[in-house]
Structure formats: structure tokens, C-alpha cells
Steps between C-alpha positions, in 0.01 A plus 500: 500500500192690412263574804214689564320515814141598520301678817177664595244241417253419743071474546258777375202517456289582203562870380846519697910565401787332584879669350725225399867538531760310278887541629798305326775344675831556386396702151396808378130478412550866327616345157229266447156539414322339784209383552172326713380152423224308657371159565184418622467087624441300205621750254816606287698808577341806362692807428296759708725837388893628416676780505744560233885570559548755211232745604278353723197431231283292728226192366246364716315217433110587406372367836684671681510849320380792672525341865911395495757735456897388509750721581859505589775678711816515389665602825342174682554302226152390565186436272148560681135397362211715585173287539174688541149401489633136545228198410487130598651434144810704625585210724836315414842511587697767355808534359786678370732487216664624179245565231543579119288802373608692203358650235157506648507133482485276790735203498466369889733352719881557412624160685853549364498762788429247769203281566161602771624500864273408790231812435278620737121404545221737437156394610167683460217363680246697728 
């Protein structure tokens, strides 16, 4: 079974990064194009950014752009989110899973790769 566990969320304040990590139990995250959705209380998942499997073509959403960067390590088997000049609207749990991005086109969460795990919480607040 599909599982992704999330870590590295935590407070900030205002104008402050965090670097999420996103491991896989039992898989190879390496195939897949993986990755970072959000959900703030109240709200749907959004599809934050994802890294593609063929070559690594990356799409961030616009609110993010600029201030997020995924990346991945093949040797850890481990995908990491860069978050810098963090806001209050930042604040949601995050999480990781297998995206669809091809083509320059953005197609969001792949669930027939598994569904969100438990995430991590990321809270911005001075």
C-alpha cells in the first residue's frame, strides 16, 4: 500500500522558511512525479507544486511561485519543499503525493498512486 510520510512543518513567523520532507514507505518515489498539496481549514486540497518523473519539469502553483521550490534526491528517495518568505496564508497542513504534470499542463493529484497520508502542519503567525 501506497504511503507517504511527511516532516518538517512547524511555527514561523512572517518572512520565515521551513524545508518539508516527503519519504515513502515501502516504494520507490524515483518513478513518479511527486508532488506537494495543501489544505488550509475549511478548504479543498490545493496542488501547491510537482516535479515531473521524465525530466524533472517542475509547476508551481501562482501563489506560491517564486518563494517554493521542490526538489528531489534520488539516493534518499526523498522529496523536500523549500519555503521562503513564508506568509500567514502559507498556513495549512501539507502534504505529499503523486502528481500528474506533463506537457506543461497541470493535472493534480495522481490518487491511483495512493491517497494523502497524515502531512505535516505548517503555521505562520508572528
Amino acid at each position: 500500500q501506497w504511503q507517504f510520510v511527511e516532516s518538517g512543518g512547524g511555527l514561523v513567523q512572517p518572512g520565515g522558511s521551513l524545508r518539508l520532507s516527503c519519504t515513502a514507505s515501502g516504494f520507490t518515489l524515483n518513478h513518479y512525479s511527486m508532488g506537494w498539496f495543501r489544505q488550509a481549514p475549511g478548504k479543498e486540497h490545493e496542488g501547491v507544486t510537482c516535479i515531473s518523473s521524465s525530466n524533472n519539469a517542475t509547476y508551481y502553483a501562482d501563489s506560491v511561485k517564486g518563494r517554493f521550490t521542490i526538489s528531489r534526491d534520488y539516493a534518499k528517495n526523498t522529496v523536500y519543499l523549500e519555503m521562503n518568505s513564508l506568509t500567514p496564508e502559507d498556513t495549512a497542513s501539507y502534504y505529499c503525493a503523486a502528481c500528474t504534470y506533463y506537457g506543461g499542463t497541470y493535472y493534480g493529484h495522481a490518487s491511483a498512486f495512493g491517497d494523502f497520508g497524515q502531512g505535516t502542519q505548517v503555521t505562520v503567525s508572528s
